[in-house]
KEKE-3310 file (N, C-alpha, C; in steps of 0.2 Angstrom, whole numbers, plus 5000, padded with zeros to 4 digits):
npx = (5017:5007:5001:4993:4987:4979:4972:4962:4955:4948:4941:4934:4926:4917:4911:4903:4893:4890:4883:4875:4860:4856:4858:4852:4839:4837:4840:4827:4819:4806:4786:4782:4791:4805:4813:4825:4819:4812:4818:4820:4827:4843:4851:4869:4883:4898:4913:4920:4936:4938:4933:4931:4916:4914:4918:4912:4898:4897:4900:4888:4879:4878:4876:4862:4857:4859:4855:4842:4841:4842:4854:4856:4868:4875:4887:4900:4909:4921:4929:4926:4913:4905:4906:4901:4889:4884:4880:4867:4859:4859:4866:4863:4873:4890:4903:4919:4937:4944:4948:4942:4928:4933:4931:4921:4911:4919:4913:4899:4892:4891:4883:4880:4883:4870:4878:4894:4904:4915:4933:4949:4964:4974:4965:4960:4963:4962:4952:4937:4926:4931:4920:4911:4907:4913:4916:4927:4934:4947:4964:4971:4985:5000:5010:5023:5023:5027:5033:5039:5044:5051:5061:5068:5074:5075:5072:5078:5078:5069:5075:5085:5076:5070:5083:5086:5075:5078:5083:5073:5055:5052:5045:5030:5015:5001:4998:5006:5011:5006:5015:5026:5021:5020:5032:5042:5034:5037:5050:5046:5044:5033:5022:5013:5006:5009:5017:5028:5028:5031:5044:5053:5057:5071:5070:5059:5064:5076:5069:5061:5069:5075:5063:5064:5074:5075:5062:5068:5079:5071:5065:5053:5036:5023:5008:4988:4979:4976:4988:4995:4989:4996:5006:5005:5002:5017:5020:5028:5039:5038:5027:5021:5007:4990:4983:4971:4969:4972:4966:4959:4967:4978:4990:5000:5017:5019:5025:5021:5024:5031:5028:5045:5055:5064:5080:5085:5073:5059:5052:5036:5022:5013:4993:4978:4963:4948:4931:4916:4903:4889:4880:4871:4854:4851:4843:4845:4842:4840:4851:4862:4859:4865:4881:4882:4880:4892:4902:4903:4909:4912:4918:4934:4937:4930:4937:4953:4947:4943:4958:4963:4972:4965:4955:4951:4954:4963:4957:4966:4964:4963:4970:4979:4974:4983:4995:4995:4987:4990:5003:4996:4988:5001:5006:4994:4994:5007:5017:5018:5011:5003:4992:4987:4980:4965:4963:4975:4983:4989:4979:4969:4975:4978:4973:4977:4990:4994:4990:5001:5011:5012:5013:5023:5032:5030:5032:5048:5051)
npy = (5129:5129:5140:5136:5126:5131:5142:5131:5125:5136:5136:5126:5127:5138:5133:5125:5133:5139:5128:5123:5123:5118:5105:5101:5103:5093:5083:5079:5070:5058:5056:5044:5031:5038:5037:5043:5058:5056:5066:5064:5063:5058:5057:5048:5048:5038:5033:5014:5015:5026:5027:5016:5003:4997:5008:5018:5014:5015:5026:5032:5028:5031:5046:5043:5038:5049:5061:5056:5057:5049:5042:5035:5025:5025:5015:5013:5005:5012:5027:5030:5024:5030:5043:5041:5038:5050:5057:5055:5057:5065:5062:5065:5070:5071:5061:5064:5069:5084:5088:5081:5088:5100:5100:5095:5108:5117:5115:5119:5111:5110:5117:5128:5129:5141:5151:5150:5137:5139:5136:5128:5139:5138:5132:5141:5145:5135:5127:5119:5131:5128:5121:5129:5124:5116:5104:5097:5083:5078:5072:5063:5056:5051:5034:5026:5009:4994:4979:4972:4958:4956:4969:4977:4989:5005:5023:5034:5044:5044:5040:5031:5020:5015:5013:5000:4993:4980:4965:4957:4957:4972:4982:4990:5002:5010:5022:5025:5039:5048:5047:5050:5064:5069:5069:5078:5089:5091:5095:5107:5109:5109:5095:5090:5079:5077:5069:5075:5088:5086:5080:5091:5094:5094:5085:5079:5069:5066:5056:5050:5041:5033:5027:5020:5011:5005:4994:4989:4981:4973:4976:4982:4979:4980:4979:4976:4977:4982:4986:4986:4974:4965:4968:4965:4950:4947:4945:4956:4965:4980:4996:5009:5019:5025:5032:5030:5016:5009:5009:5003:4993:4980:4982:4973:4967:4974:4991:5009:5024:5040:5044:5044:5056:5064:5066:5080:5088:5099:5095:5093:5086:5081:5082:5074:5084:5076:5073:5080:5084:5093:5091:5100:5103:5096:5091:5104:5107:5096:5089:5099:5098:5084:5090:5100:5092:5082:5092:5098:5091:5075:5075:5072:5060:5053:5055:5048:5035:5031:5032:5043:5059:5070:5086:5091:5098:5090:5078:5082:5071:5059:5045:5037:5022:5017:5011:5018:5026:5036:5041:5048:5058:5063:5070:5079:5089:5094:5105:5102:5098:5097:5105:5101:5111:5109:5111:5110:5106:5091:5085:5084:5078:5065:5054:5046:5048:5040:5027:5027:5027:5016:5005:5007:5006:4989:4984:4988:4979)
npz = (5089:5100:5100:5088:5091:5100:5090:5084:5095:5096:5084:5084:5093:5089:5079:5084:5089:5078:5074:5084:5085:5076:5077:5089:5087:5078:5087:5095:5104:5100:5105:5110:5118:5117:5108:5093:5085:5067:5056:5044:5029:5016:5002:5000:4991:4986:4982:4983:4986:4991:5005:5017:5015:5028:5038:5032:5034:5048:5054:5048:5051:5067:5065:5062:5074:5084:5077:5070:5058:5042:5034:5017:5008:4993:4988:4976:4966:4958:4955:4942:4938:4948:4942:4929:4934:4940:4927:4924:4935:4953:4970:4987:4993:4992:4993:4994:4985:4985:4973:4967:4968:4966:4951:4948:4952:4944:4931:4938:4945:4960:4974:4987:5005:5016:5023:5029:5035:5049:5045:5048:5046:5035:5026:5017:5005:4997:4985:4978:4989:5005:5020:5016:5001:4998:5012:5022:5032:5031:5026:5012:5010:5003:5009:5013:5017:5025:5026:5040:5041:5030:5027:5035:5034:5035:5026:5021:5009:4994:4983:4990:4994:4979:4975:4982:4976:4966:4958:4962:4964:4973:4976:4975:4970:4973:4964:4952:4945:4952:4963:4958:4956:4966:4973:4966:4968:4978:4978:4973:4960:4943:4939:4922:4919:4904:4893:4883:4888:4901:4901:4897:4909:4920:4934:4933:4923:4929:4939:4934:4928:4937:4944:4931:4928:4942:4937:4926:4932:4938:4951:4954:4954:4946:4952:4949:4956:4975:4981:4994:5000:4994:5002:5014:5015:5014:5001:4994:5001:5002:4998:4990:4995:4995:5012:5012:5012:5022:5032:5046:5048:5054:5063:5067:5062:5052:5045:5046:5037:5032:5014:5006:5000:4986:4989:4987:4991:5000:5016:5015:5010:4998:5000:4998:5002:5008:5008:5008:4998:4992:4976:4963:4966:4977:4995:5003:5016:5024:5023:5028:5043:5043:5041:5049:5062:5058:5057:5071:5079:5076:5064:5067:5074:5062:5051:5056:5056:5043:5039:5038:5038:5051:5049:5060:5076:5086:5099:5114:5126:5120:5115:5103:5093:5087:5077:5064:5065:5073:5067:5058:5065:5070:5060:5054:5062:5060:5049:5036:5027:5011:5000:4983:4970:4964:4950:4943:4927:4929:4936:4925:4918:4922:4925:4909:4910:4921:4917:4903:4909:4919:4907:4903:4913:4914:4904:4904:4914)
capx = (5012:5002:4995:4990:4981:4973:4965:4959:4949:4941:4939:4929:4922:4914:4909:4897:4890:4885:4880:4872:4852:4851:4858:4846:4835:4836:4840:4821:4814:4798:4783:4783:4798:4809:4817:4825:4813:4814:4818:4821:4834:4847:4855:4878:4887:4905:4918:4925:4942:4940:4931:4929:4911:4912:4919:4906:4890:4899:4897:4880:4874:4879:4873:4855:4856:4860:4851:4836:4843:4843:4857:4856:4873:4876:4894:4903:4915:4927:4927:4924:4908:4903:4905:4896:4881:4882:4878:4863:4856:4862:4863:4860:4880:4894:4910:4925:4943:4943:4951:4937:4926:4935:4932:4912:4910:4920:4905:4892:4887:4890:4879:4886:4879:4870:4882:4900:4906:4923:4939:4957:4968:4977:4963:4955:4964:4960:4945:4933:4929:4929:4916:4903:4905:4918:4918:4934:4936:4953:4969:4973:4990:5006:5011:5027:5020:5032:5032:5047:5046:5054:5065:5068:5078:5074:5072:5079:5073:5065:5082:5087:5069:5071:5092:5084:5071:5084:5085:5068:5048:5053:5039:5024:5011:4993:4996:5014:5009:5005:5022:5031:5019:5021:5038:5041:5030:5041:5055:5045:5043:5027:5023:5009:5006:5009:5025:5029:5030:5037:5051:5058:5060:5077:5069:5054:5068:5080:5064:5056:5074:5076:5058:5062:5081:5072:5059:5073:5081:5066:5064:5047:5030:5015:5001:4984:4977:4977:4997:4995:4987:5004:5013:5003:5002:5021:5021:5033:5042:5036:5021:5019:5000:4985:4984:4966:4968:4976:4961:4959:4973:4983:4997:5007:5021:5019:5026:5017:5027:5027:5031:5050:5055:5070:5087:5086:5067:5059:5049:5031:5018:5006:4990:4971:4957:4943:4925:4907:4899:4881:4879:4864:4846:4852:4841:4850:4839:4843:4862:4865:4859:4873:4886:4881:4883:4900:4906:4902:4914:4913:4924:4941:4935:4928:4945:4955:4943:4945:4963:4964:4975:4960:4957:4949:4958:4965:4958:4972:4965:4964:4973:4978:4974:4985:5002:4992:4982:4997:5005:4990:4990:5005:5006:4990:4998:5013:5017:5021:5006:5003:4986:4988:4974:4963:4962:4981:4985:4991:4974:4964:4977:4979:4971:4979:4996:4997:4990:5007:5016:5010:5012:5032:5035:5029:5037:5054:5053)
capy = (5124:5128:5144:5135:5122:5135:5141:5124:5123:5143:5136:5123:5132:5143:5128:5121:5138:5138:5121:5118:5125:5113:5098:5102:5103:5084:5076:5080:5064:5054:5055:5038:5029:5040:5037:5051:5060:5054:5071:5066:5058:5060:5051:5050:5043:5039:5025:5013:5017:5032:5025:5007:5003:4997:5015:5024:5013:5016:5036:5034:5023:5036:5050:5042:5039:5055:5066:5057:5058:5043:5043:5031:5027:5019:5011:5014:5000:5015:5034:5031:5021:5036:5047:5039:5039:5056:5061:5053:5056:5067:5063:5074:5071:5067:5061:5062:5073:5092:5088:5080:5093:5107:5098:5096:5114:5120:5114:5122:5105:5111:5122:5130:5132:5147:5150:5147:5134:5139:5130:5131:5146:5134:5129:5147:5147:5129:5127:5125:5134:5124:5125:5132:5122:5109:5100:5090:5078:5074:5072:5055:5058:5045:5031:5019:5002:4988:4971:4970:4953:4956:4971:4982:4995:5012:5024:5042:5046:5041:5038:5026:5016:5015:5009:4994:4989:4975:4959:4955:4960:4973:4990:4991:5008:5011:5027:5030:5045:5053:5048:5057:5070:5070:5071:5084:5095:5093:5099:5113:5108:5108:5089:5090:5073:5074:5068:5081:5093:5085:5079:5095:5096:5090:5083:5073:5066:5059:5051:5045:5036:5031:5022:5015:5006:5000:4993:4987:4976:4968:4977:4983:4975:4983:4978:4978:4980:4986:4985:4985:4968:4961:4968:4962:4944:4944:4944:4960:4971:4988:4999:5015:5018:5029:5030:5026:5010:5004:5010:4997:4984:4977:4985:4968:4963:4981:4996:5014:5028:5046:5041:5045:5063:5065:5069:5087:5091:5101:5091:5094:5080:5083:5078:5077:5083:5071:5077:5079:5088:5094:5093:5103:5098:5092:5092:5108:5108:5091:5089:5103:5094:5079:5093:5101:5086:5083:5096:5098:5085:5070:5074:5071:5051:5048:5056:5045:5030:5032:5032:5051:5063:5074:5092:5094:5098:5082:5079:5078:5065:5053:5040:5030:5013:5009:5014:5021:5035:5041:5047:5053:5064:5069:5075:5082:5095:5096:5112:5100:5095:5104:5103:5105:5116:5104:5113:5108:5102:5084:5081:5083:5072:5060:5045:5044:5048:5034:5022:5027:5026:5008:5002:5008:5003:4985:4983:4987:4974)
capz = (5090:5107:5096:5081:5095:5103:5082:5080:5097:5094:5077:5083:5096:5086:5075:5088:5090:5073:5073:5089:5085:5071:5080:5094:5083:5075:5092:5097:5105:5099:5111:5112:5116:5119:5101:5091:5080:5061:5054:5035:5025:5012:4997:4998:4986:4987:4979:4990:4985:4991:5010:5018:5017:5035:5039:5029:5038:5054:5054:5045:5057:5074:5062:5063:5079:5087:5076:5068:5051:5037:5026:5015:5005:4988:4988:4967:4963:4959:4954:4938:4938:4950:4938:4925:4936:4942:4922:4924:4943:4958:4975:4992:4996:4987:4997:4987:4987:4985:4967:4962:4970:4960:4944:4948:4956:4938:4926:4941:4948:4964:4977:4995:5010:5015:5029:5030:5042:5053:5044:5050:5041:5033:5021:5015:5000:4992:4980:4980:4994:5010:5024:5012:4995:5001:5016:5022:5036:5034:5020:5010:5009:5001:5016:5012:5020:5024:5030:5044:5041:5023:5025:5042:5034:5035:5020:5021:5004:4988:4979:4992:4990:4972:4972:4984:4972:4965:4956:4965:4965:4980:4977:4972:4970:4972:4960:4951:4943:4961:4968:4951:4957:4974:4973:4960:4971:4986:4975:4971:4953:4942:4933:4919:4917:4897:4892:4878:4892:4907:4899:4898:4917:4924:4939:4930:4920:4935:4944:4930:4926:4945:4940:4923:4932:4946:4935:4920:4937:4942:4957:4954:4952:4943:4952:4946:4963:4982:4982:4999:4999:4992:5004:5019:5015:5014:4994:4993:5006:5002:4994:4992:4996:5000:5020:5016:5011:5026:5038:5050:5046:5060:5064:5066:5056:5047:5047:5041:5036:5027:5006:5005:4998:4984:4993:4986:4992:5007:5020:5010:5008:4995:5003:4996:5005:5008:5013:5008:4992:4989:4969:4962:4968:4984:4997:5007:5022:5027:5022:5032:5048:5043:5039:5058:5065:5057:5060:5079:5084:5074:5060:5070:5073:5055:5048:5058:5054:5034:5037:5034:5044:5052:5048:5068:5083:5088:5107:5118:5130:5116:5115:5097:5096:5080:5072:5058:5068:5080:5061:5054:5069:5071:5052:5054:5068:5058:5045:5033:5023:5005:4996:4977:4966:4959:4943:4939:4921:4930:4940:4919:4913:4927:4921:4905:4913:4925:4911:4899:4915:4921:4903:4902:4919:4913:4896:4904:4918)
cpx = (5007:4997:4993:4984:4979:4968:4961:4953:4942:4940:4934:4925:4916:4907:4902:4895:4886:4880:4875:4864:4850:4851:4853:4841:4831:4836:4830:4817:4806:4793:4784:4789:4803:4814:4816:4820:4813:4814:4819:4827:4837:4850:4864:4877:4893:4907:4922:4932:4943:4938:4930:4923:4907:4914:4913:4899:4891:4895:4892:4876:4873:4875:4864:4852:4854:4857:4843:4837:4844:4848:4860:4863:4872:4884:4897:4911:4922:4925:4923:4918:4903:4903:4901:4888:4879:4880:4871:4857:4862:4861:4863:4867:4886:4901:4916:4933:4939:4945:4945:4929:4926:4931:4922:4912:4913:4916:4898:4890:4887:4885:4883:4879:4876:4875:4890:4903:4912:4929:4946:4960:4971:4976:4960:4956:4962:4951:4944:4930:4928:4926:4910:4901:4908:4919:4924:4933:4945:4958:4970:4980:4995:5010:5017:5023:5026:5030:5038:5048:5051:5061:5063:5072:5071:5073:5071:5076:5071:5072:5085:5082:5069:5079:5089:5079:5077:5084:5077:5061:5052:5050:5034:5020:5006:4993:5005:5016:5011:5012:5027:5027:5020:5028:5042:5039:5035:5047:5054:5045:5035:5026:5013:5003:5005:5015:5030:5032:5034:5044:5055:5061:5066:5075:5064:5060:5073:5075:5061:5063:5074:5070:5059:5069:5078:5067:5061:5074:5076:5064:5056:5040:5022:5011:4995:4977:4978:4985:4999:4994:4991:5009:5009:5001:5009:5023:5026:5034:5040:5031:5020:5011:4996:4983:4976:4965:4971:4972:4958:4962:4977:4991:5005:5010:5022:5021:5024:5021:5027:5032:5039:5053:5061:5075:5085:5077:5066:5053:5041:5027:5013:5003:4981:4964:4952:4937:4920:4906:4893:4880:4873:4858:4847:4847:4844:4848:4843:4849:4864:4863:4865:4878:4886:4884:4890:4903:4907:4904:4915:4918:4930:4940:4933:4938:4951:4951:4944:4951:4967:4967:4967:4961:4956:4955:4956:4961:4963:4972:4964:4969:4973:4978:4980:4991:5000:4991:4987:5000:5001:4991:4995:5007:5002:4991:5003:5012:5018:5018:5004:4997:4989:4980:4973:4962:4969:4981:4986:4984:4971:4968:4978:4978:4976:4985:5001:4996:4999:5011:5016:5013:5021:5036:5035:5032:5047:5054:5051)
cpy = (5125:5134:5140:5127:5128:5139:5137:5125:5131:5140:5131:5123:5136:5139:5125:5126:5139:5131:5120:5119:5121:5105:5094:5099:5093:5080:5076:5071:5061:5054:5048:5034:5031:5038:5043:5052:5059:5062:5071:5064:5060:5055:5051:5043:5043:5031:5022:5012:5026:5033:5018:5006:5003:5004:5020:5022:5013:5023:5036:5031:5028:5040:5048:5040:5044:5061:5064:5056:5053:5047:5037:5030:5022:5020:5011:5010:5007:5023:5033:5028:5025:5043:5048:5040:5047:5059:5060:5056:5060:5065:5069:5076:5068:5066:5060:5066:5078:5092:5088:5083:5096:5105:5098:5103:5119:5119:5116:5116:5104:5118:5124:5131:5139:5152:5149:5143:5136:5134:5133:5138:5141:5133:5133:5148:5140:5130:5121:5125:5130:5126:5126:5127:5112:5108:5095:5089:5078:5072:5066:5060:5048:5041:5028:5014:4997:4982:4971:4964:4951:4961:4977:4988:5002:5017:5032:5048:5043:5037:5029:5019:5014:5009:5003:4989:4986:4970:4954:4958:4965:4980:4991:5000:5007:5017:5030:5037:5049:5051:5051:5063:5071:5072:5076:5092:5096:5097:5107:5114:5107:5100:5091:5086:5073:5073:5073:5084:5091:5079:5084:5097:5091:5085:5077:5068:5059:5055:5047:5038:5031:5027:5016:5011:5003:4995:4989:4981:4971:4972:4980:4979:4979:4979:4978:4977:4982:4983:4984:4977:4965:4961:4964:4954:4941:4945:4950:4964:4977:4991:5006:5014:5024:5027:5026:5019:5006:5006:5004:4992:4986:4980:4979:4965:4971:4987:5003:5021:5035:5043:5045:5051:5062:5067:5078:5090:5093:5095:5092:5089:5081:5078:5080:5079:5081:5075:5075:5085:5090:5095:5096:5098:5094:5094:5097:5107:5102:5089:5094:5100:5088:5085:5098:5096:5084:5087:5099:5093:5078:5070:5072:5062:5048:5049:5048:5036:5027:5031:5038:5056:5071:5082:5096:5093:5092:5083:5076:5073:5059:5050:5033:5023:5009:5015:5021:5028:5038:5044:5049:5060:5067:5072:5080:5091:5097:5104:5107:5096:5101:5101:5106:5107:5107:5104:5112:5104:5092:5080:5080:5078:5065:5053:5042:5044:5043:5027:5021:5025:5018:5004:5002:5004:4995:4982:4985:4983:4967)
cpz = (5094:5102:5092:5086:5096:5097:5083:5086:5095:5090:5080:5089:5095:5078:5077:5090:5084:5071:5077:5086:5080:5073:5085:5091:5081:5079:5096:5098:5101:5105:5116:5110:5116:5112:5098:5087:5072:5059:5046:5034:5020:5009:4998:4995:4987:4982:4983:4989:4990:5003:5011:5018:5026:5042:5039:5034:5044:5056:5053:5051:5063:5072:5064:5069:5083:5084:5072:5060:5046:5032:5021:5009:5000:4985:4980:4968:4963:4957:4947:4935:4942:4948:4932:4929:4935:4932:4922:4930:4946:4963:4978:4992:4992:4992:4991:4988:4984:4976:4963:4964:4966:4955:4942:4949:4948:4934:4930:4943:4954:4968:4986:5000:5012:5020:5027:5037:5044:5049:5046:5044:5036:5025:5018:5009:4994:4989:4978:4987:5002:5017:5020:5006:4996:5006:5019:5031:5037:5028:5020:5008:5006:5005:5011:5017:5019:5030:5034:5043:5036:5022:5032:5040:5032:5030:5020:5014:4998:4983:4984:4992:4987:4973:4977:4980:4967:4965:4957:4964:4972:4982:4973:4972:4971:4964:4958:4949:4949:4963:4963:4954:4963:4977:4969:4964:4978:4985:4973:4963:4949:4938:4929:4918:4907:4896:4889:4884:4900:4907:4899:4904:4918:4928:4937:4926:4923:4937:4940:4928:4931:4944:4937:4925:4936:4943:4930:4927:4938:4948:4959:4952:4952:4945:4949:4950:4969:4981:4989:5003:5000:4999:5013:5019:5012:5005:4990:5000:5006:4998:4996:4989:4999:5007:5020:5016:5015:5033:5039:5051:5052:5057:5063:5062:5050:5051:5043:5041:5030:5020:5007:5001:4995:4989:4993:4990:4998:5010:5016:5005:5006:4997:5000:5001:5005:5011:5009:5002:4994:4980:4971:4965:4970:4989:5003:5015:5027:5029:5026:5039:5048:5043:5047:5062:5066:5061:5068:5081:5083:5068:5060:5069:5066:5052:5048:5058:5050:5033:5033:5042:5045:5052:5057:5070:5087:5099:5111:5123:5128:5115:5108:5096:5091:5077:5068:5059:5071:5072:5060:5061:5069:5064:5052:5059:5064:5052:5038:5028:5016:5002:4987:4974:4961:4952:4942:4934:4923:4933:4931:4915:4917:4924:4915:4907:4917:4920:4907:4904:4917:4915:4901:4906:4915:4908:4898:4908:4913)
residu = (UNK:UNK:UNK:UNK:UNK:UNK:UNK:UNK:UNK:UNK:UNK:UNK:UNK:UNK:UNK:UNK:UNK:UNK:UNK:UNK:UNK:UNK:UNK:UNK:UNK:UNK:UNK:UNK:UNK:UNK:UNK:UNK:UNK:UNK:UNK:UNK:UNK:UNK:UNK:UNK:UNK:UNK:UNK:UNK:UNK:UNK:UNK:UNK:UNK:UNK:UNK:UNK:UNK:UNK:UNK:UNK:UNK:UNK:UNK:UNK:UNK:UNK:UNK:UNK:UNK:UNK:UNK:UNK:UNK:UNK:UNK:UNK:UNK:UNK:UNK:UNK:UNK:UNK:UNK:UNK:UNK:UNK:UNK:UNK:UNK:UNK:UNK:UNK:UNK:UNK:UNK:UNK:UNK:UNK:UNK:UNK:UNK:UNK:UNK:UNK:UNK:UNK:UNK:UNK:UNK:UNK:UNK:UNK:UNK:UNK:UNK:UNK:UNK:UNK:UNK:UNK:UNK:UNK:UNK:UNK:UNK:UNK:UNK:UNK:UNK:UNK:UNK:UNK:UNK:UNK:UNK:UNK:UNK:UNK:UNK:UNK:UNK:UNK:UNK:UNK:UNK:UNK:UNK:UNK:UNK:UNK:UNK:UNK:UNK:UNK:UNK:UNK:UNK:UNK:UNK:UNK:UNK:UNK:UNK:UNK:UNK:UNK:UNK:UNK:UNK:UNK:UNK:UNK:UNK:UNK:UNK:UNK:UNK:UNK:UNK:UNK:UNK:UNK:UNK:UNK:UNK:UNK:UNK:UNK:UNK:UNK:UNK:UNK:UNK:UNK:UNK:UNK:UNK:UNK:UNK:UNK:UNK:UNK:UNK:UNK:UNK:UNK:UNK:UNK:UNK:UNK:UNK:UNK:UNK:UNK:UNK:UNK:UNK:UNK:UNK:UNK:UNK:UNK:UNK:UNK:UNK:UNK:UNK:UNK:UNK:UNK:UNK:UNK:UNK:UNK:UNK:UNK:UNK:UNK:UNK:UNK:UNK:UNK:UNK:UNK:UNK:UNK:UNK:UNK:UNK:UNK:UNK:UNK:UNK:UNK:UNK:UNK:UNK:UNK:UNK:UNK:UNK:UNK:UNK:UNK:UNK:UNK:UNK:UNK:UNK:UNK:UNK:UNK:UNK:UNK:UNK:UNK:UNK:UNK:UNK:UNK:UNK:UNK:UNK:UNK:UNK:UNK:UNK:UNK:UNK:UNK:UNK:UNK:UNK:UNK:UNK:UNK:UNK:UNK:UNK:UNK:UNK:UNK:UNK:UNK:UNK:UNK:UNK:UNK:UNK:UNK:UNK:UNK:UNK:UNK:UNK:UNK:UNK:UNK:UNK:UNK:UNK:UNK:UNK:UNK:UNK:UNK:UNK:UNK:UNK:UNK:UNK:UNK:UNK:UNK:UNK:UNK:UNK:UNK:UNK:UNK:UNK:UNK:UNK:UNK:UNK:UNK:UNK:UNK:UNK:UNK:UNK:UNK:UNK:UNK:UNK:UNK:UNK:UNK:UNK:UNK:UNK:UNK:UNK:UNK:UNK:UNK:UNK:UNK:UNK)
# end
């Protein structure tokens, strides 16, 4: 553990070596007034599923404080309304996961830095490539969420999760699909998301059942939004949930925890990495001044903002203000995080996958 601290601060060490001449650079005073110098602007895009808005203008805001730099953001109801645009228009920056990175960066509509930025050992083998092409902050990973005021038990794995949803509305999801896949993965299993083919798996087969019984009982409740919602105004006991969607909520009356793992699985929490893009005909000059910035010691505090376990070396005289962040870090420290290749079969069928999924679950309840 003490070595893999002592990487992370050379790594970001070496970080603020590459970075400092440009940050310099941008913080350069105004004659008059002693205001930073307007050094130039840039377009980011994101979906607020994917960031709080009040997160995102948090950052942009210090950002144009301390170096000069406008970054103007436009907010996409969801991914998919952000990706219709982008056939049309490019911004400077795109925020998004690594997945949906890969998937841009395999049709060429991405560009790299000329440079490579320092990133931990960890992440050298993900695509695309991070530091140069892909930028991350920090992993949205699978939380269970509970209301203690509904249900104070404990939940050593996904099997015992599932045999308590009973008789009652009593688990919700943000993303069913992702917790068959999340859990499949931990097994050491591949899922496809096409049924044809992931029926023949053993393991798809029990979980999908453990599923479709919880779901026959009543014990599940397809939502057809933030699931987390529900569970925070009391309206179900439990939800499994992207960690982002629970950046900045009060800790009271709630309890945040890592998503439940099959009996038979190794410790091993599939997690996304979140970060920054450049598509084609980005203004590089500029965006590399935010991407300096970042990376010179504010990435840690956005991560942990966004409700993402951060990729920076955690500083040790920090002090977490919120249930939330005290896991995220300790995960983020931990050996226990898995990123999957975003060109997997399951990320190109995903969409359609949780659809059939959502529509089975619902028809048997």
């Amino acid at each position: 553990m003490k070595k893999g601290i002592v990487r992370r601060v050379l790594i970001l060490a070496l970080a603020g070596l590459l970075c400092l001449g440009m940050v310099l650079y941008a913080r350069k005073a105004e004659e008059n007034g002693g205001q930073r110098a307007a050094v130039g602007s840039i377009r980011l895009w994101y979906a607020a599923p994917d960031c709080a808005p009040a997160v995102m203008e948090d950052l942009l805001s210090r950002c144009r404080e301390e170096t000069g730099l406008a970054v103007f953001a436009d907010c996409f109801p969801d991914e998919q309304t952000l990706a219709a645009a982008l056939e049309t228009d490019r911004p400077d920056l795109l925020f998004c996961s690594h997945i949906r990175a890969a998937h841009i960066d395999g049709i060429g509509g991405l560009v790299a830095l000329d440079e490579t930025l320092p990133i931990p050992e960890s992440l050298k083998e993900i695509q695309p490539a991070p530091g140069r092409v892909f930028f991350p902050i920090g992993s949205r990973l699978l939380l269970l969420l509970q209301n203690t005021a509904l249900t104070k038990e404990k939940f050593d794995n996904l099997e015992s999760l599932l045999n308590a949803a009973a008789d009652t509305p009593f688990l919700a999801a943000d993303d069913w699909s992702m917790l068959l896949y999340a859990a499949m993965r931990a097994e050491g299993k591949e899922m496809q998301g096409l049924p044809e083919k992931d029926r023949e798996n053993k393991s798809y087969r029990t979980l999908y059942n453990l599923l479709g019984e919880a779901s026959f009982r009543g014990g599940l409740a397809i939502t057809e939004r933030d699931a987390a919602e529900y569970v925070r105004q009391g309206m179900l006991p439990c939800a499994i949930v992207r960690s982002g969607t629970l950046a900045g909520v009060s800790d009271d009356g709630l309890r945040v925890s890592p998503m439940p793992l099959p009996k038979r699985a190794e410790t091993a929490y599939t997690a996304e990495l979140m970060g920054f893009a450049m598509p084609n005909g980005a203004n590089a000059e500029n965006t590399k001044i935010f991407l300096c910035w970042l990376w010179n010691g504010q990435g840690r505090e956005a991560a942990l903002n966004a409700g993402l376990a951060p990729v920076a070396n955690p500083d040790p005289k920090a002090v977490p203000d919120s249930e939330l962040k005290q896991l995220l870090l300790t995960l983020s420290e931990s050996d226990s995080l898995v990123w999957p290749d975003g060109r997997e079969a399951f990320f190109m069928n995903h969409e359609s996958c949780e659809a059939r999924l959502r529509a089975a679950l619902d028809l048997l309840a």
